[in-house]
C-alpha positions as CSV (number, residue, x, y, z in Angstrom):
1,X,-0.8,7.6,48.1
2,X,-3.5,5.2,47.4
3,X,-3.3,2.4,44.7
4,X,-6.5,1.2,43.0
5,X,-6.9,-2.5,41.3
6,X,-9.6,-3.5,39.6
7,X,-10.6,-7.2,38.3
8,X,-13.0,-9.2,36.4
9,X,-14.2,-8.0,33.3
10,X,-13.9,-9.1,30.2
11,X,-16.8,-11.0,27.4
12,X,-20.2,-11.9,28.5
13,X,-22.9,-12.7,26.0
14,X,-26.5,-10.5,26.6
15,X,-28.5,-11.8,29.3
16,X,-25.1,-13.3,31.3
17,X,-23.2,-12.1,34.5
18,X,-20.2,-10.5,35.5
19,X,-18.6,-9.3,39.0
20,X,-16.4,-6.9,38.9
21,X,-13.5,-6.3,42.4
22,X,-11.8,-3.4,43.3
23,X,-9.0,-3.4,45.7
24,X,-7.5,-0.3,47.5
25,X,-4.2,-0.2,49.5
26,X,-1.9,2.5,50.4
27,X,-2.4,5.3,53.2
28,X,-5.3,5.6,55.1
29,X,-7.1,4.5,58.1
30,X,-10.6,4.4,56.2
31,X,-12.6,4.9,53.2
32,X,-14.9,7.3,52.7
33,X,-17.1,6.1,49.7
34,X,-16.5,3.6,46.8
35,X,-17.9,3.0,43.8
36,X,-18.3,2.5,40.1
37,X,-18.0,4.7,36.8
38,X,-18.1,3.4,33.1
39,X,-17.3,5.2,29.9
40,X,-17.3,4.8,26.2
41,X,-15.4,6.4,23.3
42,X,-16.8,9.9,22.9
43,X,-18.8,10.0,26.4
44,X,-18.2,11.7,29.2
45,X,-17.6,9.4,32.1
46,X,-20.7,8.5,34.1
47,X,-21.7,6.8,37.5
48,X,-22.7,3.3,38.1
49,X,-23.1,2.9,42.0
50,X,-21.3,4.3,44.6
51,X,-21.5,3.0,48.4
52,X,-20.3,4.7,51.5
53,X,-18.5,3.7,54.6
54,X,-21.9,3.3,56.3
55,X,-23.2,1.2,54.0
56,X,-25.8,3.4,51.7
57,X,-26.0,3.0,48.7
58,X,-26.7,4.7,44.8
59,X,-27.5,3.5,41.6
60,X,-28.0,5.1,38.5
61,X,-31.7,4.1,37.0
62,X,-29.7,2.2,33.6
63,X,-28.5,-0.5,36.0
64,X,-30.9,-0.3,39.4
65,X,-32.3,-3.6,39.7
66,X,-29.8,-5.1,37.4
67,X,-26.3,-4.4,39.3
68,X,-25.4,-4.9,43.2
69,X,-22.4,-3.0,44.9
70,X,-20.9,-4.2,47.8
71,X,-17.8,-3.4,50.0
72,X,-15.7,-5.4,52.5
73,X,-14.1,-3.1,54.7
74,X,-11.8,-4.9,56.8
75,X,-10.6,-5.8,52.8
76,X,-11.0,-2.7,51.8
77,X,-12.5,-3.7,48.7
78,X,-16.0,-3.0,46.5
79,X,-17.4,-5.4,44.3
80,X,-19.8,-5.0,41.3
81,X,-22.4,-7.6,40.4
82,X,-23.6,-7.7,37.4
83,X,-26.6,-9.1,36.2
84,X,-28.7,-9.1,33.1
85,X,-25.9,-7.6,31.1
86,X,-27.3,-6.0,27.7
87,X,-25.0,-4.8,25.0
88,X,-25.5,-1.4,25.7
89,X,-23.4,-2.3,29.1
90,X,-20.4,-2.3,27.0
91,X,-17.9,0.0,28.3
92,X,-14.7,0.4,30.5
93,X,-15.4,0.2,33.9
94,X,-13.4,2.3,36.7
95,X,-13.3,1.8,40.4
96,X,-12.8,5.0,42.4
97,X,-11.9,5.0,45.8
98,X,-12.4,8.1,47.7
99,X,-10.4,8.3,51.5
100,X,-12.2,11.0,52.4
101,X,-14.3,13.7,50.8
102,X,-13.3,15.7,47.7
103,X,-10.1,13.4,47.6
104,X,-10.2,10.5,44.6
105,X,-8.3,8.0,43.5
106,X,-8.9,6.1,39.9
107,X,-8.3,2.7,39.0
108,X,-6.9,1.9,35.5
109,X,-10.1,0.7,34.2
110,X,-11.2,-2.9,33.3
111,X,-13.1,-3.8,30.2
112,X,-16.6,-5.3,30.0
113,X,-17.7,-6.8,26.9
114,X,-21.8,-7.5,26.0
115,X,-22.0,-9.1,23.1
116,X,-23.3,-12.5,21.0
């Protein structure tokens, strides 16, 4: 079993910062990949950035440039940095944490606010 926690969201004004940490524990040696989805009432879920245990990277076009993922994995934790937050940003963010391939685990989701 693998237990997901994330942190740091919450109410940002357009143009601010947030980061956003996601924290794994539970059974396993290593971690495949981590990353980042959002979602909004009525949407389908949708990537943000993913990063794998080798370091590479993915971001969707909406936030390249913008948002930085990052992993410790001695910590066994991702960060999200975001920058240049626009309202449009608003959403609930989930961390997913993926042991090894085709195997997921889902954090409870942490809100992120873009507004004046």
């Amino acid at each position: 079993q693998v237990h997901v926690a994330e942190s740091g969201g919450g109410l940002v004004q357009p143009g601010g910062s947030l980061r956003l940490s996601c924290a794994a524990s539970g059974s396993f040696s290593r971690i495949y990949a981590m990353g980042w989805y959002r979602q909004v009432p009525g949407k389908q879920r949708e990537l943000v950035a993913s990063i794998m245990s080798d370091g590479s990277t993915n971001y969707a076009d909406f936030v390249r440039g913008r948002f930085t993922i990052s992993r410790d994995n001695a910590m066994n934790t991702v960060y999200l940095q975001m920058n240049s937050l626009k309202p449009e940003d608003t959403a609930v963010y989930y961390c997913n944490v993926d042991p090894r391939p085709f195997t997921r685990y889902w954090g409870q989701g942490t809100q992120v606010t873009v507004s004046s």
